[in-house]
N, C-alpha and C positions, 0 to 999 in steps of 0.2 A: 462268422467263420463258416457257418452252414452254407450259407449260402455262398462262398466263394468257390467251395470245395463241389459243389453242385454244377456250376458253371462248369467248372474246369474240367468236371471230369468228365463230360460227354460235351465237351468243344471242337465242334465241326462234324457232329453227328448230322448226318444231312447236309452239310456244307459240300462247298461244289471241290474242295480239296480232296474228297475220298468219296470215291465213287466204285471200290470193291469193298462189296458185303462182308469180305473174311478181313481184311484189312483194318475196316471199321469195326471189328467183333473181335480183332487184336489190339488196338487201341483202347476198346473200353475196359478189356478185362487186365490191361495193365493198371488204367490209371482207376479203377475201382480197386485193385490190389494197394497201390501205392495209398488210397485213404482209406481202405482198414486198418492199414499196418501204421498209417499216422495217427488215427484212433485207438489204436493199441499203446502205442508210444506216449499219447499222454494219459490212457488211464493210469499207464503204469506209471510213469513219474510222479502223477497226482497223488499215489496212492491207493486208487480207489479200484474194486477187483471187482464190479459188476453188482457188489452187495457193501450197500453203503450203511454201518450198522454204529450207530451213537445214538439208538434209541432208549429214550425215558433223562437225556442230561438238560440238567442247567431248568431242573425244575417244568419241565414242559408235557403238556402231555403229547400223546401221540394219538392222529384218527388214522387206522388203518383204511388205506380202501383199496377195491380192487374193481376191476374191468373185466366183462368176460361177455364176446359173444356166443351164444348156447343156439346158436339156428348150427345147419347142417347142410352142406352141400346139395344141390339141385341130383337127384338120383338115390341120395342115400335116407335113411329112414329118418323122419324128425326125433330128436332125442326124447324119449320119457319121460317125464316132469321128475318120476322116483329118482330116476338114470341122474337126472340131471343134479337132484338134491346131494345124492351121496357124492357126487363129483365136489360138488361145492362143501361139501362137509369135510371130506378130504383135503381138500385145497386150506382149510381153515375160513372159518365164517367170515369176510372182516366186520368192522363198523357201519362202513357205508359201504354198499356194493350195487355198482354200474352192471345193468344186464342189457343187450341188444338181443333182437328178434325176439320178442316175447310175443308170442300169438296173443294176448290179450287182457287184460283187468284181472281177469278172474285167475288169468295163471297167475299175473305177478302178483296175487294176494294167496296164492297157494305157496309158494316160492317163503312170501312174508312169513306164514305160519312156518311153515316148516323148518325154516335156517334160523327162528327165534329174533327174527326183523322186524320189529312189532309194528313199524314207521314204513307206507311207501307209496310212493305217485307213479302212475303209468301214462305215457303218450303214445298212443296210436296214431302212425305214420297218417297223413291225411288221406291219402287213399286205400287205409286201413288194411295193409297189407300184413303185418304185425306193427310192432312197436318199442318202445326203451323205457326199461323203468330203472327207479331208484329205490334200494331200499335201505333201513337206517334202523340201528337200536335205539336213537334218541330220536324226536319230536320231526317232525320237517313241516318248514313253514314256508309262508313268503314265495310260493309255486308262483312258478312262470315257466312261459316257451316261447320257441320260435321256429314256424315251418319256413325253409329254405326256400325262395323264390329261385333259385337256382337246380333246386332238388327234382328228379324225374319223376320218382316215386312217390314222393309230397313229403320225404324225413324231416327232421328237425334237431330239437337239441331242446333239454327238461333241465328246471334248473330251480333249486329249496338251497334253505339255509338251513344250520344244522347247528347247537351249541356244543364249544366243547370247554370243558374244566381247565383251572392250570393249578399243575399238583403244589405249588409254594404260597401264593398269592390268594386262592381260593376262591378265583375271577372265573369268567367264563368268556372266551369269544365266540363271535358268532361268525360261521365258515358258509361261505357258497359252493355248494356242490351241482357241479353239470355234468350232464350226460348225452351224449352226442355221436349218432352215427349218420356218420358220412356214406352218399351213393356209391353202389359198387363200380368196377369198371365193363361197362358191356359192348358186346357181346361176351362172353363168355364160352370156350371149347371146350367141353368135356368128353374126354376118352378115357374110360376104362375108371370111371369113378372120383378122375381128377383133371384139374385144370388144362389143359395143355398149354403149355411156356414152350415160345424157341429163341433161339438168341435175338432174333428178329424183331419179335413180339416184345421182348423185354428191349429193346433199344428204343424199338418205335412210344412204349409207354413212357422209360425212363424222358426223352424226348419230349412229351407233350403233356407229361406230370411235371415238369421242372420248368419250362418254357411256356406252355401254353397255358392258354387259361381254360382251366378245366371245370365241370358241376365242381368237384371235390377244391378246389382253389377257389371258385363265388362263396360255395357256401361257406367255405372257411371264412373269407370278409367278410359276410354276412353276421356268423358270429361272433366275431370279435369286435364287430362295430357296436353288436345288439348289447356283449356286455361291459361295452365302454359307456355306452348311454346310458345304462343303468347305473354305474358308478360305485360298482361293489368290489369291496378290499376281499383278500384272503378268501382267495378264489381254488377250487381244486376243481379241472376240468379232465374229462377220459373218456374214451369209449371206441368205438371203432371208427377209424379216420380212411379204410381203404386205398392209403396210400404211404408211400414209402418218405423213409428220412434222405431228408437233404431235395424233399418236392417240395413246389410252390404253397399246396396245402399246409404244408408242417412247417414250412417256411413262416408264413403268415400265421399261425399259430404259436410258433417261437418266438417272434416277435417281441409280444407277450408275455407268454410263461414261459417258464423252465418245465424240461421234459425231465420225469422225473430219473429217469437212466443216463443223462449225461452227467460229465462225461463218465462213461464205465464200459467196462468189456461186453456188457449185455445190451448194450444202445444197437446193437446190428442183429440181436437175438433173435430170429423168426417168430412171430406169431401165427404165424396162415404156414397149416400145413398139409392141406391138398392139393399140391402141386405136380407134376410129373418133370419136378427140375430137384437140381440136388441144394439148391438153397433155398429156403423158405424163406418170405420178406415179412418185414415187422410191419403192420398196416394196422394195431392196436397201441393207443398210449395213453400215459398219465402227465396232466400236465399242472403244477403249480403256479400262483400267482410269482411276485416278485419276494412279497411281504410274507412267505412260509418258506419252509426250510425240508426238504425230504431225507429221512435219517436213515431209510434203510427201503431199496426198491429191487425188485426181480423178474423176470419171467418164467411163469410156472409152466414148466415146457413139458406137460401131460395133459391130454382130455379126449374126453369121448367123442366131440364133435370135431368140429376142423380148424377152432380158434383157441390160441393157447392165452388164463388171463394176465396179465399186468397188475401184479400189487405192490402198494406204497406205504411206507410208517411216513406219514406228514409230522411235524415239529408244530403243532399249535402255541 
């Protein structure tokens, strides 16, 4: 469905049919109106209001996890490590927690002690420019990666298994947990502290995120080939995709997993919010395999930096 709604809603963008700028920037902002308001239409028939909450039934546990980039805008101060813990303490700890831009080993082991994460693996981007880490209150094992041959900066995506209980049965399964940030989009204009966006800009992206094959569209092949070859069930993947729903990236990504916000009111929720446009786009997500189930998912739409995180109750 993603993808039909994706075509359709910027069809003939660039086509040789509309060839005025305002015309074509009256066309998009119709038929992006018309699929909110069909994304509305069936959260609400579904039922489901953005907070999808039937967590702890039918005997299962639950692994919380959550998603959060903690870098900061090119101009603005790097965040605190302290700054950064009481954000996260505030947000509530979860189980496993996805972090991007972590300057280094040594933070994400400071990060571990202090949010009481006793479990965690860090990858530094290959051209060590920071990195992503994972961290866990139980065990992490069976570490692997994979740096994008498509990646500019050398990113990649970090990936452990993790056990979790089942409150009936007294079994344990065992969950792969990935973490992955995707390249930004650049160049990058910043005025006055934030991005500059003009309808322009955002046509031309929506345009060439959807259609083209982008870094952020390879490397998404890239990793979904790499965790098909590995051949692992009961997968939970997140982290920062820098790019928008209903792109080729999240496309190819979908594929795959279920995002943990469809369908719900919060699936269009902004995540990135140093913009100098009056909508923030969601370029942060959580994604499950086929074989898990997410009982309760949101966007914490507060933080100190410029990335809001995404958290999930998974149904183990």
């Amino acid at each position: 469905m993603g993808s039909g709604l994706a075509c359709w809603l910027i069809e003939g963008i660039g086509g040789q049919s509309i060839k005025n700028g305002t015309q074509m920037t009256q066309i998009f902002r119709i038929r992006f109106g018309i699929v909110v308001l069909l994304i509305l239409v069936i959260a609400t028939t579904t039922g489901v209001y953005g907070l999808k909450d039937n967590k702890g039934m039918d005997g299962l546990n639950d692994l919380e996890v959550m998603t959060c980039n903690i870098g900061n805008l090119k101009g603005h101060k790097s965040l605190a490590r302290e700054k950064v813990v009481d954000y996260l303490k505030l947000c509530g700890v979860p189980d496993v927690l996805f972090l991007q831009e972590v300057g280094s080993q040594k933070e994400a082991e400071y990060y571990s002690n202090e949010l009481g994460l006793k479990y965690f693996v860090f990858l530094n981007d290959f051209k060590g420019t920071y990195g992503i880490a994972i961290l866990s209150k139980t065990p992490l094992t069976n570490h692997d990666r994979i740096y994008f041959k498509a990646s500019q900066r050398g990113g990649g995506a970090h990936a452990a298994d993790v056990m979790v209980g089942h409150n009936l049965k007294g079994t344990s399964k065992k969950v792969r947990v990935v973490n992955v940030h995707l390249d930004s989009i650049e160049p990058l204009v910043i005025v006055d502290g934030k991005v500059e966006v003009t309808w322009s800009s955002i046509l031309l992206f929506v345009k060439n995120e959807i259609f083209g094959d982008s870094v952020r569209s390879r490397s998404a092949r890239e990793l979904v080939q790499w965790l098909g070859e590995k051949g692992a069930d009961n997968i939970i993947l997140g982290g920062d995709f820098n790019s928008v729903p209903f792109s080729k990236a999240i496309r190819i990504i979908g594929s795959r997993f279920d995002d943990v916000l469809w369908p719900s009111l919060k699936y269009l929720t902004g995540t990135y919010k140093r913009l100098n446009f009056p909508v923030a786009p969601r370029i942060d997500f959580l994604f499950v395999s086929s074989d898990l189930h997410c009982r309760q998912a949101d966007v914490i739409s507060r933080s100190p930096g410029d990335h809001f995180p995404v958290r999930a109750f998974v149904g183990i």
